[in-house]
Every structure is written in structure tokens, then in C-alpha cells.
VMD Tcl script that draws the C-alpha trace (Angstrom):
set ca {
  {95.61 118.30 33.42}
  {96.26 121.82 34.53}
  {93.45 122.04 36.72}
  {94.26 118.82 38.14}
  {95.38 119.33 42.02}
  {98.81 118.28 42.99}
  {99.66 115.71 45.87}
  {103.26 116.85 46.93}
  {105.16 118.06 50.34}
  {104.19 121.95 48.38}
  {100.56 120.92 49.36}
  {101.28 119.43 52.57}
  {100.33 116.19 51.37}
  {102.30 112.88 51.34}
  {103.12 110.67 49.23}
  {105.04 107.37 50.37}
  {104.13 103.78 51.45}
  {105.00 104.63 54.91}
  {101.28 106.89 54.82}
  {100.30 104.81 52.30}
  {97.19 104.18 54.68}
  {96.01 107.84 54.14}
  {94.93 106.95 50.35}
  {91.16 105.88 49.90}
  {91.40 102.23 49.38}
  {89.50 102.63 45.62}
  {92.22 105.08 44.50}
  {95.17 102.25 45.36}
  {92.99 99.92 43.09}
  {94.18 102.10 40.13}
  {97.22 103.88 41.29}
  {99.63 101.83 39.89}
  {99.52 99.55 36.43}
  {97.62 100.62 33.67}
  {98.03 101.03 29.57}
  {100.41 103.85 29.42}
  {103.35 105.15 31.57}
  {103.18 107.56 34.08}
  {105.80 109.20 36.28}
  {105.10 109.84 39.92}
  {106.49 113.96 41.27}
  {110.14 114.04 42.65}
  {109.67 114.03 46.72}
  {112.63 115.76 48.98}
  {111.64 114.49 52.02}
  {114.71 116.63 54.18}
  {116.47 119.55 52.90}
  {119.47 119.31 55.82}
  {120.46 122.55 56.80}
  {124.51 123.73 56.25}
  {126.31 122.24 59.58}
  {129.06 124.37 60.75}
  {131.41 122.52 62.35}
  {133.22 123.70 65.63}
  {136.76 124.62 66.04}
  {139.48 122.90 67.76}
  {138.67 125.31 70.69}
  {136.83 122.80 72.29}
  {139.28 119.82 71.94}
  {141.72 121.71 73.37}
  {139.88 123.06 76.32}
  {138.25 119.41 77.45}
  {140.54 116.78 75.27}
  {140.23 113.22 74.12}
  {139.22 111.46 77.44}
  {136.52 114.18 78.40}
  {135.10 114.15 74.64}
  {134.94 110.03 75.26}
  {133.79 110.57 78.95}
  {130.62 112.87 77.05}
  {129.95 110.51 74.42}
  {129.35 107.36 76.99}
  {127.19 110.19 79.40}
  {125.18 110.45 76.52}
  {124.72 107.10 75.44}
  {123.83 105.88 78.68}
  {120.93 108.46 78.88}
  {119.74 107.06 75.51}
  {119.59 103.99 76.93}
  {116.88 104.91 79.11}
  {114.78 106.15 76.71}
  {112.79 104.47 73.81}
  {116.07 105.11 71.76}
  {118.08 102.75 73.89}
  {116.31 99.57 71.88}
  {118.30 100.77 68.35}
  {121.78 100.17 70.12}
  {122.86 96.42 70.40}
  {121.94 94.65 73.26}
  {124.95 92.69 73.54}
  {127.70 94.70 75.83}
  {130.59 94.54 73.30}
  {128.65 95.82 70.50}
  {127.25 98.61 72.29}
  {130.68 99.30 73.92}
  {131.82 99.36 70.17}
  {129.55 101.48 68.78}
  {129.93 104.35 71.65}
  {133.68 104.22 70.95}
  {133.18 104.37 67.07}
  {130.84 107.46 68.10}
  {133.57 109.07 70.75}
  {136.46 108.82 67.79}
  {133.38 110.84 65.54}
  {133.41 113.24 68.33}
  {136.96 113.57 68.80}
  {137.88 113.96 65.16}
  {135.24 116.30 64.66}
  {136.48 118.46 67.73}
  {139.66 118.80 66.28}
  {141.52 115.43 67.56}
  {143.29 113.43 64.97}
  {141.80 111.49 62.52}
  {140.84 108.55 64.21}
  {137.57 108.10 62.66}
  {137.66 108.52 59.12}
  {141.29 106.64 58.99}
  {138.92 103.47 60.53}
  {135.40 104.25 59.18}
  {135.81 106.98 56.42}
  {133.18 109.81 55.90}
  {130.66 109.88 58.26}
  {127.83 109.89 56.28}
  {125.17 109.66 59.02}
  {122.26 108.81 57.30}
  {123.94 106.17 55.06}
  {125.69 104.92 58.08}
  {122.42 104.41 60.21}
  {120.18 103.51 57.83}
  {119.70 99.87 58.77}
  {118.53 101.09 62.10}
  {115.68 103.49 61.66}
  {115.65 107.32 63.11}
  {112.73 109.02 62.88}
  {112.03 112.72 63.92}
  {111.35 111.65 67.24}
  {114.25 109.94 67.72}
  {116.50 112.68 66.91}
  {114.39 114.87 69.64}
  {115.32 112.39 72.40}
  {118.81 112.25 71.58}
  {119.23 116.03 71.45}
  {117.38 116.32 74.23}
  {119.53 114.04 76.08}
  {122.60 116.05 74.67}
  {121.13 119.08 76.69}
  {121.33 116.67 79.64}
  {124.57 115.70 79.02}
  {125.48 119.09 78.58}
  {124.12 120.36 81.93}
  {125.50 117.66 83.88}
  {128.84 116.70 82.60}
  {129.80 120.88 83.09}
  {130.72 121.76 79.84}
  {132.77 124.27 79.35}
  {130.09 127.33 79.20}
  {132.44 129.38 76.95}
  {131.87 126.19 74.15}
  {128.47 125.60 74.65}
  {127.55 127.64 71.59}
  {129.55 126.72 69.52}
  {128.98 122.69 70.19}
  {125.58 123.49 69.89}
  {125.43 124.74 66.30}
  {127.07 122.08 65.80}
  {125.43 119.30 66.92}
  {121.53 120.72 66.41}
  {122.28 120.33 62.31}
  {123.95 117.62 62.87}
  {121.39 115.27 64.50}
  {119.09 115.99 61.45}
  {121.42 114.29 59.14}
  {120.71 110.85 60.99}
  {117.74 110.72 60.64}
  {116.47 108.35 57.83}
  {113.15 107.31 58.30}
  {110.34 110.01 58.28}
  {106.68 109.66 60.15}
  {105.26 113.08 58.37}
  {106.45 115.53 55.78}
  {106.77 118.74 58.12}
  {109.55 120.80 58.46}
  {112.17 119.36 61.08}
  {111.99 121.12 63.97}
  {114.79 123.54 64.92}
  {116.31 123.96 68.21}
  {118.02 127.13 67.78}
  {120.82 128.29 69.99}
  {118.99 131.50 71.10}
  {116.09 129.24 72.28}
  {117.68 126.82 74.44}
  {120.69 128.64 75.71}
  {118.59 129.51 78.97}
  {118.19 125.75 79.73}
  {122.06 125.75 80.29}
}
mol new
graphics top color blue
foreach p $ca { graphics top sphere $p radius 0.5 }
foreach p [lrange $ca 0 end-1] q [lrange $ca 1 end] { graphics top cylinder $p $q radius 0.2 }
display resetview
């Protein structure tokens, strides 16, 4: 048993039913029941990364309506991209869920509490898990932030700031995952040139 090699994300190698088509097809034959229990190796598949969230600085610069104004930028960039086919189709539900998403904002910005007093925590990946986020997913819609970003003028004083914010943030919605490599980082000193 000590010699025996190890299938975990410290080797690179994955082990879920979403890859379950990587295993040779004799080695599902026995993988599972036998005579005596075994126990399968505890699997992190995302170790999410401390988010520091921003001050009120930027509520107070840009307020409520500019924060909302953002938000529905944003979303409507999504909606041109392969991400557009997780929000609802039906007007009022989307129109729903990018308000529900602008109170987020807001509260998060340092507005009052008019998300959690509705909603609660956030808890992004709980929150989104019946609609699946992969990696991918979470590159287009940070991608589209930098968009949004660019085009709406945000304050370039906050940009920072907002940005260390919302790069950890976007990895704690995602809850579905296509490989077992690191999520990549988009670190403020690498993108602030694109602003």
C-alpha cells in the first residue's frame, strides 16, 4: 500500500464523475462495490482566496443609482456572451435578478443593507448553485466587468480598490469545475494597464 501511487489534485489527477470519462473503462468495472469497505481521498476542489472588501469610498463617490446603472451595464454585456443563457429568459425575472445583484453591489459598497435584510448572506456559490458556473464562466463575466469598467468611466481613483474586490469575488461563484487547476488570477498589477 505504500508504494501504491495516489490519484488526487497533489498529483494533478482528478477524481470526480464530471472526468469520470478519463478512467479506463476495466478499472470502473471494479471501482466501486466489493467485500470490504473502502474510503475514497478528501478532494478540495477550490481553496477561495481571502476577499477584501472595498470601503464606502466608492459608494460615496458614484452612489446608489450609478452602482445600479453598473450592475445593468454589466449584465447586458453578459447577455451577449455564452453566459447570457444562465439568466432567465423571461424579462421580469431577469429584471429581478439584476436588481437582487445591484442591492449586492450597493450593500457591499457601503449602501444600506438592502440585500441581506431581503436575501441574507450572500453566499455565492450556495446561491448559484442550481445554475452552473464553471471557470470559464467566471472569465467572461470578469472580463465583461473590465468592459464595464472602461466604458461606464469609473472613477479611476476606485478602480483598485473595486478590483480586489471583485477578482476574489467572482471565484466564489463558481460551483461547477471542468479541471482541477489552479483558478486563474487576474491580479490588479496585471490588468491595471487595460484601464
Amino acid at each position: 500500500m505504500k508504494n501504491q501511487k495516489k490519484e488526487s489534485c497533489d498529483t494533478q489527477k482528478v477524481n470526480s464523475f464530471t472526468q469520470i470519462d478519463q478512467i479506463p473503462k476495466e478499472r470502473i468495472k471494479s471501482f466501486f462495490a466489493r467485500d470490504e469497505v473502502r474510503h475514497a481521498e478528501p478532494m478540495i476542489d477550490i481553496i477561495f482566496p481571502s476577499v477584501a472588501f472595498p470601503s464606502n469610498k466608492i459608494f460615496k463617490t458614484i452612489g446608489e443609482s450609478r452602482i445600479r446603472e453598473m450592475v445593468w451595464y454589466h449584465h447586458e454585456l453578459l447577455l451577449k456572451t455564452k453566459v447570457g443563457k444562465l439568466f432567465p429568459a423571461n424579462k421580469e425575472a431577469f429584471k429581478m435578478t439584476v436588481d437582487a445583484t445591484a442591492d449586492f453591489f450597493i450593500e457591499a459598497l457601503g449602501g444600506e443593507n438592502i440585500f441581506t435584510s431581503v436575501h441574507g448572506e450572500p453566499k455565492l456559490r450556495v446561491r448559484h448553485f442550481k445554475i452552473p458556473i464553471d471557470e470559464n464562466d467566471r472569465e467572461i463575466w470578469l472580463s465583461m466587468y473590465k468592459k464595464t469598467l472602461k466604458e461606464i468611466d469609473f472613477p479611476k481613483e476606485h478602480l483598485e480598490e473595486f478590483w480586489n474586490w471583485i477578482e476574489p469575488l467572482s471565484i466564489r461563484m463558481i460551483n461547477r469545475r471542468t479541471n482541477m487547476q489552479n483558478i486563474k488570477r487576474h491580479y490588479w498589477h496585471e490588468v491595471k494597464s487595460t484601464f
